[in-house]
N, C-alpha and C positions, 0 to 999 in steps of 0.2 A: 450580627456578624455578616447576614449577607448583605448588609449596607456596606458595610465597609469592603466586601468584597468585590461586590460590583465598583464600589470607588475608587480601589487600587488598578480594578482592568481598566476602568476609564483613563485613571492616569497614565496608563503601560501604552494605551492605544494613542493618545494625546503625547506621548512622549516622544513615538515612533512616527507621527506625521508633523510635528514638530522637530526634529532630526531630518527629514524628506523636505521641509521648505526650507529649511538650513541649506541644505546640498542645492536645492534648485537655485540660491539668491546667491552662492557663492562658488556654486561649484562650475561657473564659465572660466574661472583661473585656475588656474595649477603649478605649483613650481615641482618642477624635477631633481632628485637628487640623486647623483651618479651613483653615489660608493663605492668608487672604485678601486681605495689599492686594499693591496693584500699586507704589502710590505712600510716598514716604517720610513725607509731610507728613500723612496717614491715619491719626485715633487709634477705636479703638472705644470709643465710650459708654456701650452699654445692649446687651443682647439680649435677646430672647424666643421661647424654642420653643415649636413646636406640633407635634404628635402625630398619626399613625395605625397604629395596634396595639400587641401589649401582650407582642412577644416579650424586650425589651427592658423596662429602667428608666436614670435617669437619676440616677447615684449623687453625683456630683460636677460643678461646675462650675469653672472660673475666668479670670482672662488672665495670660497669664504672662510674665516680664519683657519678651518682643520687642512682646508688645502682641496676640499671635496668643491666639484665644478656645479655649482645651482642655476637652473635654467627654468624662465618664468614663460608663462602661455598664457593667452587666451583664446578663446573659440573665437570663429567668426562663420561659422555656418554648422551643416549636419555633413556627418562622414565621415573617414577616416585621416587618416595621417603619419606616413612613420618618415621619420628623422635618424639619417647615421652621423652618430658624432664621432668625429676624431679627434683622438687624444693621444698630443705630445706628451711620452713620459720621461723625466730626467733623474738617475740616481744620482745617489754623492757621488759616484765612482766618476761621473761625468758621462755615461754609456747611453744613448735614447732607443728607446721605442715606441711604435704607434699601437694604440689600440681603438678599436673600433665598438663603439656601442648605441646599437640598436633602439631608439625607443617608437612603440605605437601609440597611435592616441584613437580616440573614436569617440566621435561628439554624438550625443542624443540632440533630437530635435528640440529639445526644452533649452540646451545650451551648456548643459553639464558634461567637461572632461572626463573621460573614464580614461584612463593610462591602464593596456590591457600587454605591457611589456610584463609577461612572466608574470601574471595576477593583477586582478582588477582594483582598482584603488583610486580615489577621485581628491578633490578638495572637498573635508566635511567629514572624510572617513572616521575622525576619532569623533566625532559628534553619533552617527548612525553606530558605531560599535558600544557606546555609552548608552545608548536607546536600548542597543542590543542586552546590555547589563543591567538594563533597569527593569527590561520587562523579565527579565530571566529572576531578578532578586525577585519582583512584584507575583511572580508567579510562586516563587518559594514560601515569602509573607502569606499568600493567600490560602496555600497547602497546610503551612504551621498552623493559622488561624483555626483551620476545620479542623486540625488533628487535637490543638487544643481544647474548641469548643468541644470538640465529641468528649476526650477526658473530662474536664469539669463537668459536664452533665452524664455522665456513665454511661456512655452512648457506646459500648464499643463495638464496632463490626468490620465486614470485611469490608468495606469503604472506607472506613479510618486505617487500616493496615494498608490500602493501596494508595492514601494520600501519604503516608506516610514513607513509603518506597520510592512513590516519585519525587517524594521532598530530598531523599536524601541521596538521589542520582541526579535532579536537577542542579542543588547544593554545588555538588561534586562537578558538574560541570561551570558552571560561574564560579566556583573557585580557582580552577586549575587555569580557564579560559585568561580570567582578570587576569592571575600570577604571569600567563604569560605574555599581555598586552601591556600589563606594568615594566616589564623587561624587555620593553623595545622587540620584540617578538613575533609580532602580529600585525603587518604592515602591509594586507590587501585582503581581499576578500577570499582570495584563493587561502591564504594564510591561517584568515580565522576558520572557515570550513576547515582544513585540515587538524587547526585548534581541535575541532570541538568531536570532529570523527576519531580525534587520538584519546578523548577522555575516557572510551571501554578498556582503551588497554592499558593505560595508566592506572584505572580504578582496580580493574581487574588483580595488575601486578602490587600496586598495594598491599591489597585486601588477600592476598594468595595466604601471605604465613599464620595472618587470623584463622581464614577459615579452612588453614588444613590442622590447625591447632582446634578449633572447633571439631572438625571431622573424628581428629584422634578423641576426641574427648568422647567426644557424642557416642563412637565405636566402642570405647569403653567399660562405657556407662552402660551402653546396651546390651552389652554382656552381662552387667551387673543382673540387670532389669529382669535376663532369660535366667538368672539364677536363680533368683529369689522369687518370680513371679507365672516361671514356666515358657517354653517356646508356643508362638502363636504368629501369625503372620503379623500382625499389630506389634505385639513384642517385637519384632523384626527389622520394625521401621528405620530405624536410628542405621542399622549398620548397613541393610540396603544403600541410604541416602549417604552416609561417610563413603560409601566405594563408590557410589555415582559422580559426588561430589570431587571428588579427587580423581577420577578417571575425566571428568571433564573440563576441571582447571588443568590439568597433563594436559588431554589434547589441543586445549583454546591456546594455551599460552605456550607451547613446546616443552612445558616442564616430560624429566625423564622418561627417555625416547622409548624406552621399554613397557612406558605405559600409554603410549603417545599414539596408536593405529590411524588417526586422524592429522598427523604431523605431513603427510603428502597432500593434503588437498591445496586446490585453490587458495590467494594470500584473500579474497573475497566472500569465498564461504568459511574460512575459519574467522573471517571479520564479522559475519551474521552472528554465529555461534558466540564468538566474544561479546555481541551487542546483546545478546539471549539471556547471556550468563551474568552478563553486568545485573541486566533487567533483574533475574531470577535470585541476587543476591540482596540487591536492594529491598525487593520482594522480603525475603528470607530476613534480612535484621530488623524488618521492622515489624513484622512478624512477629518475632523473641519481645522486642519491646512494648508492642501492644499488649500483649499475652502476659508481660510482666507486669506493666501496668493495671492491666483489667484485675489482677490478683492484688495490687495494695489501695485499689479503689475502696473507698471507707463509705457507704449510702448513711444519704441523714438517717437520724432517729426519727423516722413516721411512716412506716411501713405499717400497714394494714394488714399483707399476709405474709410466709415466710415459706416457700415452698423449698422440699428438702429432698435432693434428687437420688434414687436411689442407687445401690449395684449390691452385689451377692452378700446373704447372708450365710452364717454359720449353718452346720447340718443341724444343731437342735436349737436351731433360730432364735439364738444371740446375733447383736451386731458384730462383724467384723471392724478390726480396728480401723479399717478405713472409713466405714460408717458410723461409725461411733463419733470421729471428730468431727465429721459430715453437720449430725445432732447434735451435738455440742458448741457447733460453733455457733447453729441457729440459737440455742437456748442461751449462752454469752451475751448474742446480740439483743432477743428480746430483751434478758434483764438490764442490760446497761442502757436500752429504749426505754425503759417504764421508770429507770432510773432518770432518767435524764428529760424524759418529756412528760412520765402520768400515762404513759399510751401502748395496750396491750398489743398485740399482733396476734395473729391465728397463725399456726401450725399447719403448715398440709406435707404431709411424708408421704412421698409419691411412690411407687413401686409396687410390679405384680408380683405371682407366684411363680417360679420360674421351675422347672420340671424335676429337679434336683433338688427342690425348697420345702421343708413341711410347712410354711405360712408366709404368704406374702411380706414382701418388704415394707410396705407401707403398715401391715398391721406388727410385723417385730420391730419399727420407729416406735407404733402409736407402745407400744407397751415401755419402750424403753423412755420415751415421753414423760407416761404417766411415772413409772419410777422415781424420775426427777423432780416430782412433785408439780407438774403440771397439768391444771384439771381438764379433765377430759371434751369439756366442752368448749376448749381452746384449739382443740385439735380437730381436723378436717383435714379424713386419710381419704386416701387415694391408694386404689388397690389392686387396678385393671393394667396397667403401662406396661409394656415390654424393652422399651429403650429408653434415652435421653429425651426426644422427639416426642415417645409417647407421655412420656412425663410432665413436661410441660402444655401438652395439648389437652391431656384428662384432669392436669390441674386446673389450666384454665375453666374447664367446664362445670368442676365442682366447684369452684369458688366465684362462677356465675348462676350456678345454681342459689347459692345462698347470698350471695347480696348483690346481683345483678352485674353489668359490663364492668366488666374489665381493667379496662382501659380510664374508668373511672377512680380506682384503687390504685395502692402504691404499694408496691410487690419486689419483694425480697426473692432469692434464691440462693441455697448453702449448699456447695459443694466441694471435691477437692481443690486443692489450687489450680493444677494441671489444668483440671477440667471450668476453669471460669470462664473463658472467654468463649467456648463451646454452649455454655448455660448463656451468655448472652446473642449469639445467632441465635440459639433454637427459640428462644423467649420472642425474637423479634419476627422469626417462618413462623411461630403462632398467631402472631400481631397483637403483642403486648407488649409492656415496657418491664423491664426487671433488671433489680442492681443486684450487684454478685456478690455474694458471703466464703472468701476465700478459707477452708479449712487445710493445717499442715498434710502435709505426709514425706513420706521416703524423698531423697534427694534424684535417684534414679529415675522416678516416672518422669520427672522436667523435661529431658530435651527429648523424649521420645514423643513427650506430648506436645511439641515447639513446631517437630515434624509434624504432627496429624492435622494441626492448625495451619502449617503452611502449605500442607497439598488440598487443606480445608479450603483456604485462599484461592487456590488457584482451581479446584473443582466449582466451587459455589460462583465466583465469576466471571468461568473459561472463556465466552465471549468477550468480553470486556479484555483479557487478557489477551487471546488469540486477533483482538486488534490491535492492541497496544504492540503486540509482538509485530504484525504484520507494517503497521506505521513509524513505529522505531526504525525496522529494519529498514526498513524504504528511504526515510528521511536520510538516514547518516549513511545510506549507500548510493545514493544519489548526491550528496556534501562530499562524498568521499572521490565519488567518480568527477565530479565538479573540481575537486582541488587537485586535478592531473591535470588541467587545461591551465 
């Protein structure tokens, strides 16, 4: 994969100075095209130009069948040049008027026309905006590629959720950008910048009635979640982010003034904010999709051990029904592994004693284990862990205790679904590799747990983001302040 990655940048770089010796061998000519009526019944008569400076000549003239006046150039030195043409207009009515229009020219030393009348635009232009499209697709392919490799090898982390956000903001700008160079649209440089500064608030206004339909949901659900499972700040998550969430598409996009406190500001800091919100939505779906995926991720049949992550037991230290399927899913997979390949796995039910617990978790697994009729020296509990974190960190230890590194084994981990993609960061802050054993439960823990993993994203690589934030906003406020010139 990073063959072919590198060979697509090559091609993207090779593409774009290939576009750039295009422009230099052709771009000493330039033909002009007025566009000038508004009206149908508008024929032109006569023109006559006139002249200031001499970077520039006037090779050819003519009107050509729509009736629009084409005027050919070539350079002949470095510098500027503007030309007033005048233009006789005739209706049917029979009634004339003259109009006047302005064009500038500005020759580079190399011999390339830049026509900088009302945006910069040269001979070659649709060659370098083609460049511009390929390395934007080539950058898209190269994103999909990682986001792929990482799923087929159950790789999932907060790297494949941020390839995946830029895949589908990048996406979203080579779609809308093409759509409207296809449509005769985008017809200078000033033009395209403007293109591509307009795609946050295009995406934005899009994406609004999804993700206030998300919002309502999500607010919903997490009512559900505080009923059934108690108020907690965690429990909380879900209706926090719906009111932020909607308080902040209100203020970016002017939606309802009455939620809007932000609707006065500057039209350039509510364009930061829009470039934010774009970012943090992109962020945000592929989030849900990773997280989704990492739960129907299937690990082959050859796992060596199976570690089983714990959370609270019963007062007289039964499983709860959320650990119960936790252990069940692991004991599913073993047999359908020994089934399918002759090849047993080890058992490690990780979990301490927790102060409200009469026996640790790892040892109300090992019993629940043995119940199931699996012998006890398949099992390697783990009995000390207080979190997720610790979980995986004391398993690793006992299952380097008994058959050496780690990293040489192939290591399972069975938890709830919510909680899978969480089981694979922490696997990998240990520095091990482990594939996820998604177990069901309640429909309500999902988007609460979509949230934990998408503030998971942006805690674990706020740098990373806090420049992405500061370079985004730079880039398309600088394209932005660019296409007023």
């Amino acid at each position: 994969m990073k063959k072919w990655i590198v060979l697509l940048n090559l091609i993207s770089v090779a593409t774009i100075i290939a576009a750039l010796i295009h422009v230099c061998f052709v771009g000493d000519t330039y033909v002009k095209l007025t566009r000038i009526y508004e009206e149908d019944d508008v024929k032109l008569s006569s023109y006559v130009i006139g002249r200031e400076g001499d970077s520039v000549t006037l090779t050819g003239s003519r009107i050509d069948s729509d009736g629009e006046l084409m005027l050919s150039f070539k350079s002949t030195g470095y510098g500027s040049t503007t030309l007033d043409v005048g233009l006789n207009m005739t209706r049917s009515d029979g009634s004339t008027n003259v109009r006047i229009i302005r064009v500038q020219f500005y020759v580079l030393r190399s011999g390339v026309i830049l026509d900088v009348s009302g945006g910069v635009t040269f001979h070659g232009f649709t060659a370098v905006i083609y460049a511009f499209f390929l390395s934007i697709l080539i950058g898209c392919v190269s994103l999909l590629l990682i986001y792929v490799a990482s799923y087929r090898r159950g790789q999932f982390s907060y790297l494949m959720m941020g390839c995946g956000g830029l895949l589908i903001y990048s996406f979203s700008i080579l779609a809308y950008v093409f759509y409207r160079f296809q449509n005769d649209l985008v017809r200078s440089i000033k033009g395209l910048f403007f293109m591509i500064t307009d795609t946050a608030w295009v995406f934005l206004t899009v994406l609004t009635p999804l993700m206030m339909i998300f919002a309502a949901v999500l607010f919903l659900s997490n009512i559900s979640l505080l009923k059934h499972e108690g108020r907690s700040p965690i429990n909380m998550l879900g209706i926090a982010f719906a009111i932020l969430w909607m308080e902040g598409t209100a203020a970016t996009i002017g939606l309802f003034p009455w939620l809007n406190p932000l609707g006065n500001l500057p039209f350039e800091i509510r364009t930061v904010f829009a470039y934010i919100q774009c970012y943090l939505e992109c962020m945000f779906i592929a989030t849900v999709l990773t997280a989704w995926l990492a739960t129907m991720y299937r690990p082959k049949y050859d796992r060596d051990y199976i570690i089983i992550l714990g959370c609270a037991i019963r007062q007289d230290g039964s499983l709860t029904p959320i650990l119960k399927n936790r252990v069940d899913r692991a004991i599913s997979f073993e047999k359908a592994q020994y089934e399918a390949s002759g090849k047993h796995a080890v058992f490690v039910p990780s979990g301490g004693k927790g102060e409200d617990e009469v026996i640790s978790e790892g040892e109300a697994m090992e019993r629940y284990l043995i119940e199931q009729g699996i012998p006890k020296e398949q099992i390697l509990r783990e009995d000390q862990s207080e979190n997720t974190y610790q979980n995986m960190l004391y398993s690793r230890q006992k299952i380097e205790e008994r058959s050496g590194d780690i990293r040489e084994k192939k290591i399972a981990f069975s938890t709830t679904n919510y909680h899978v993609f969480r089981g694979y960061t922490l696997a990998d802050k240990c520095d091990f590799e482990a594939k996820g054993l998604s177990a069901p439960t309640k429909k309500y823990f999902y988007f609460n747990a979509f949230i934990r993993e998408f503030i998971g994203l942006l805690v674990n690589q706020k740098a990373r983001h806090v420049i992405s934030f500061i370079t985004i906003t730079a880039f398309f406020l600088i394209l932005e302040r660019l296409s007023w010139y």
